[in-house]
N, C-alpha and C positions, 0 to 999 in steps of 0.2 A: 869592820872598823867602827866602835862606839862612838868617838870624841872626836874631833874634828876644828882644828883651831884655825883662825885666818892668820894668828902671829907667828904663831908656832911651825903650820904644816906650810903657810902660802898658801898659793891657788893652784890646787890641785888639778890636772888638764889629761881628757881621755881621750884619746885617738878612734878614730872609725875609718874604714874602708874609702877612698872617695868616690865618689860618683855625680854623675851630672850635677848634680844639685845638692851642696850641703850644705845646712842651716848651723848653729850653735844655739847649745841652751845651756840654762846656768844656774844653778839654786843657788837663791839667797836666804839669809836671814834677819828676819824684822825685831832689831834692838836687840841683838843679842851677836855674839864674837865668836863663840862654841857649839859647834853643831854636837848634839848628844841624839842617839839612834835611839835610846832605850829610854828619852823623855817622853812625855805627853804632848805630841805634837799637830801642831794646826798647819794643813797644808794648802797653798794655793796656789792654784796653776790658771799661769793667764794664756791663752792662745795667742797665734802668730796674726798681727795686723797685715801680714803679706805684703810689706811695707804700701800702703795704699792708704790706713787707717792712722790717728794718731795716738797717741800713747794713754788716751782716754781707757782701756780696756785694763790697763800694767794699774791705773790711778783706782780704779773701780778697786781692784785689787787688794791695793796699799791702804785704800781706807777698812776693807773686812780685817788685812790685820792688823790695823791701830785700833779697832774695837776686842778684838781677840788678845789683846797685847793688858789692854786698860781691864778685863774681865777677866784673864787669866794672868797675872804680872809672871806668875815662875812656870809657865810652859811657854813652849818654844811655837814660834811661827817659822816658816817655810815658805819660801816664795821659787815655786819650778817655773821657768817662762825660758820661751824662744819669743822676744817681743816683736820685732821686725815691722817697726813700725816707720812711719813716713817721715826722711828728712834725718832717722837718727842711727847713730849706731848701736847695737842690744847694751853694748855693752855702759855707755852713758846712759841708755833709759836707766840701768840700774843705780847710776851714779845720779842720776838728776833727782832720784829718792830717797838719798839714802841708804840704800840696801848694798849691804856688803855682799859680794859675791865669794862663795865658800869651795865652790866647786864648779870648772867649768870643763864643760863636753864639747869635743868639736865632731860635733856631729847634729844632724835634723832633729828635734823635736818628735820623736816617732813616739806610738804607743808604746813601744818594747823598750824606748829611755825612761818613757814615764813608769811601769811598771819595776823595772830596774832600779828604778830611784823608793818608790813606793814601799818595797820587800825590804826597804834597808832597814826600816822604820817598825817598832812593836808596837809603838799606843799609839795608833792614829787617831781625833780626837774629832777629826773634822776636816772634810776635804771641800774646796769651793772652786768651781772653774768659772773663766771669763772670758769669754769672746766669740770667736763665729762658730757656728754649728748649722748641717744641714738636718731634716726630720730623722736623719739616724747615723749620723756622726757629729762629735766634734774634731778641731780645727786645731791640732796642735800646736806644728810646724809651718812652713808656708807649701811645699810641696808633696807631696805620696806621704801624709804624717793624720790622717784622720782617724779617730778612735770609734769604731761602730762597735757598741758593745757586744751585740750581737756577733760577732767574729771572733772574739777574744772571751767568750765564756769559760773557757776553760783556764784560764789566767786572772781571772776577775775573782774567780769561785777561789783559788787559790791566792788570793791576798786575804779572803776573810778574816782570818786570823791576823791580822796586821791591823785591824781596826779594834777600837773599845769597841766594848756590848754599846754604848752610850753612842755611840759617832753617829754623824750623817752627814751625806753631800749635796753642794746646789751647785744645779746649775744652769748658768746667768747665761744666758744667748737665747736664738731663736728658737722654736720649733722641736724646744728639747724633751718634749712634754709626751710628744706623740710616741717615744718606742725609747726612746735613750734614761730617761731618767726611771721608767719602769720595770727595765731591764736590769738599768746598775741596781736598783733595790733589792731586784728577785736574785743576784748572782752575786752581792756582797750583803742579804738579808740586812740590812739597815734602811734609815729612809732616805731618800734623794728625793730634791724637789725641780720640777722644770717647767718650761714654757710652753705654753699652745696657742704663742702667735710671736709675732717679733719682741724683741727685746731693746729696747732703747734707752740711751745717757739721759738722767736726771743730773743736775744742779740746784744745789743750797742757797738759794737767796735772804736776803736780807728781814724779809717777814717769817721766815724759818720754814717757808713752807719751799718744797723740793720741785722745780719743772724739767718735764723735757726740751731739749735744745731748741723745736718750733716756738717754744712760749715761752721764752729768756727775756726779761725786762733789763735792757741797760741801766735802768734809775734804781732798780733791787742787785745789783752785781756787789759780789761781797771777794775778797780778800783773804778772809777767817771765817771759819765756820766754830758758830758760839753755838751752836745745837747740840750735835750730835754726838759730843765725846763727853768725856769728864770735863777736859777742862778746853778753852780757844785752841783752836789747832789755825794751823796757814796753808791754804789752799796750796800752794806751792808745792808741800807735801806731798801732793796728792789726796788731801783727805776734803777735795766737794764736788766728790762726784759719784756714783751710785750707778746699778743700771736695775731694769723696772720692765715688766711685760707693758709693748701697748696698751691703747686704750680697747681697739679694734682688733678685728678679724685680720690675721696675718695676709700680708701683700706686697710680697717682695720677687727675689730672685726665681723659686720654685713652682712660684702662680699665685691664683687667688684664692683663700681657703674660707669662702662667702659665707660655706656651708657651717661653721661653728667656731668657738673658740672660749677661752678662757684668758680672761685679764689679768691674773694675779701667778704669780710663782705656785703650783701645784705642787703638793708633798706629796707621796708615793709608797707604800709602806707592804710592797710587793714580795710578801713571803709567808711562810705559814707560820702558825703560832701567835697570831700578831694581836695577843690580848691581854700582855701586861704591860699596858701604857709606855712601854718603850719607843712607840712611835709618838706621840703626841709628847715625851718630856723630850724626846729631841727637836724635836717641831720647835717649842719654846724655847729650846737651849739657839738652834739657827734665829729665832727671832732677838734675843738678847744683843744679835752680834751686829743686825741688819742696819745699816747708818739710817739714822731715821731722823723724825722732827724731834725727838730727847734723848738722853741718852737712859736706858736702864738694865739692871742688875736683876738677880734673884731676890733684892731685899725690896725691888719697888713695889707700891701701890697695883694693887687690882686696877685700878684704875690706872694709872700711868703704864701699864705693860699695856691694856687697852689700845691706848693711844695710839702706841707704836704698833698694833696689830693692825688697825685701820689702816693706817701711810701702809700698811705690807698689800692689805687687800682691795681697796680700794684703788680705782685708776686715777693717775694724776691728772687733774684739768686744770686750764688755767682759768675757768671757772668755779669759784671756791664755793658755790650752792650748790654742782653736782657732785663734790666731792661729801659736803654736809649729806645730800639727801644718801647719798649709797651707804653713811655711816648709821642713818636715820634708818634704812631700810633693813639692813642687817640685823639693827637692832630689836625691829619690830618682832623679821623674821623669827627670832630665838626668844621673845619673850610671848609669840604667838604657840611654838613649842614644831610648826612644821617646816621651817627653815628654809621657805620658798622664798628665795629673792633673786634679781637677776640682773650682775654685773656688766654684760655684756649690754652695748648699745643693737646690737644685731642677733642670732641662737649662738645658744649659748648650749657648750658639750653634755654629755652625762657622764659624770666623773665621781666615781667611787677611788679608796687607798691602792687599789689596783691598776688600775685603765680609766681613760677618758671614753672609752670605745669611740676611739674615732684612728681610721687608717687613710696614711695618706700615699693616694694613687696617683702615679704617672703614665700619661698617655703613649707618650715615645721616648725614646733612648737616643740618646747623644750620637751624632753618626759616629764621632771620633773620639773614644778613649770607651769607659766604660760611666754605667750610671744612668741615670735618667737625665731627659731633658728639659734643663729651665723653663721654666714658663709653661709646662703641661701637665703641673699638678692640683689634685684637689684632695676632697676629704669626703671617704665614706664615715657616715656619722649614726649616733642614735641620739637627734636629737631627747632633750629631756623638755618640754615644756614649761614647766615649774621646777627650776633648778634652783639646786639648794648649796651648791661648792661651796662660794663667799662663808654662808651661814654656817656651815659645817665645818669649815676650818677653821674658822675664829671657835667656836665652841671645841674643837680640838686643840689650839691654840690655847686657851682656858682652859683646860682639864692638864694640860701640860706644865704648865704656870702653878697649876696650883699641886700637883706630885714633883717638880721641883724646889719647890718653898718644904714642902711634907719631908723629903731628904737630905736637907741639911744638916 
């Protein structure tokens, strides 16, 4: 089925098997009434808050595609979610945004819906995921609905063709850095970007500059965000809120990971052939979309794409001299020519397009279910000394910027 109208067909509903536990998920679509399989489409999938979370992850969301929406007005955005969030029904998070729902599944959130959803689709353009993730799954559904890409190679390899040459994915959660986002790259050969430490809610304040939820000024609390888009949007929307790797070395649920990390969203460009700049103009096409301190296009300033490359790579503080000096250091780094600078307040990983080479090991196993157990993990690492990530992605970042300006 190509075309797909909400006036025309309703709300299409598919049945599954029941069992103990069954979630619903729903695709929407961002400003648009007509779902078309055979358009150029942006896809986002936000995970299951396991109703515990609040609808901050569905919001993180909704602002990537009101940027994708403002950048691309005639492709289609997509919105797959099982929200399941605290206090609300799925089906109102969709309505408290706006998002029309086009098609709903009563059924979990599983890999095998999202893939099912995925294969419907020819020109995928861009795929972004949002929410919990352990070091080698994400968190679809709230129960038995985790995607370990690893598991599903043989289904991943077989959506390739479902993606542009151009596409890439991010994604926004913990710990996505270490085996998930390296994986999707090497078995959908595009680039994906992840984390190698927690990931945390920013908000847009009133000086334009973005915090995490520890460093919120009730006297900068804003309403609208006059930054980030073309034109005032209303937080209500959902469009002031973001999410951001820590500042620090991951320390949550799975343990303490002292041993290394990286602060910034890592791109991944895990596959062979990888030297016609198709990783680095995607790189910059994901950064176009990123809610940032401005908003820009393919037509801005060297300077202005800049801008918004630092807010990607540099850590939020609410100290605005450590954010100046890490812009200050980057920049030395690259006009020194060896790219040695170091983001990390603690070690920092050695991270090539490939691997961060860093694995993360668990001491014991859960008595009851399967998996490892919280709180007995760590990181074998190779630390790098003089690390050069931050410098190396902005100079990729920049090379990507400027062979998208070149293909217009």
């Amino acid at each position: 089925m190509r075309f797909l109208s909400i006036v025309a067909m309703g709300l299409i509903a598919f049945n599954a098997e029941a069992g103990l536990y069954r979630g619903e998920t729903r695709v929407g679509l961002y400003q648009d009434s007509v779902l078309d399989t055979e358009k150029v489409t942006h896809i986002i999938v936000v995970g299951s808050g396991v109703k515990e979370d609040s609808n901050q992850f569905f919001q993180t969301g909704v602002a990537r595609a009101h940027k994708y929406k403002e950048l691309y007005p005639n492709q289609q955005v997509v919105i797959i979610s099982s929200p399941e969030v605290r206090g609300r029904e799925d089906a109102e998070v969709f309505n408290d945004f706006n998002i029309p729902v086009i098609k709903f599944i009563n059924d979990t959130f599983t890999p095998e819906v999202l893939f099912s959803e995925l294969k419907q689709f020819t020109k995928i353009a861009s795929l972004d995921f949002y929410g919990h993730s352990s070091p080698w799954a994400i968190k679809l559904g709230k129960t038995d609905a985790a995607l370990t890409p690893s598991a599903y190679e043989k289904k991943l390899r077989a959506l390739k063709g479902n993606f542009l040459k151009t596409a890439y994915v991010t994604v926004n959660s913990c710990s996505s850095g270490f085996s998930i986002a390296p994986d999707l790259s090497k078995y959908l050969e595009i680039p994906v970007s992840g984390s190698l430490t927690s990931s945390l809610f920013e908000r847009i304040e009133s000086d334009g500059r973005w915090y995490k939820e520890e460093n919120y000024t009730p006297e900068n609390y804003v309403l609208t965000n006059t930054f980030s888009f073309n034109e005032d949007q209303s937080c209500k929307l959902g469009l002031c809120y973001r999410m951001k790797p820590s500042q620090y070395y991951y320390s949550s649920y799975w343990g303490q990971f002292k041993e290394g990390g990286v602060n910034f969203y890592k791109f991944f460009c895990n596959y062979d052939n990888n030297t016609d700049g198709r990783c680095e103009t995607a790189m910059a096409k994901s950064l176009l979309a990123f809610p940032s301190v401005k908003s820009i296009t393919v037509d801005s300033s060297i300077e202005d794409f800049k801008t918004v490359a630092f807010d990607y790579l540099c850590p939020t503080y609410k100290n605005k001299n450590k954010f100046n000096e890490c812009v200050a250091g980057i920049t030395a780094a690259i006009e020194r020519g060896d790219l040695v600078y170091q983001t990390m307040p603690g070690p920092e990983l050695n991270c090539n397009f490939k691997t961060c080479n860093a694995t993360v090991v668990c001491k014991e196993k859960k008595i009851f279910g399967s998996g490892p157990k919280g709180g007995t993990c760590k990181l074998n690492v190779d630390i790098q000394p003089n690390p050069t990530n931050a410098a190396q992605e902005m100079v990729s970042f920049l090379k990507g910027f400027k062979l998208l300006k070149a293909s217009k």
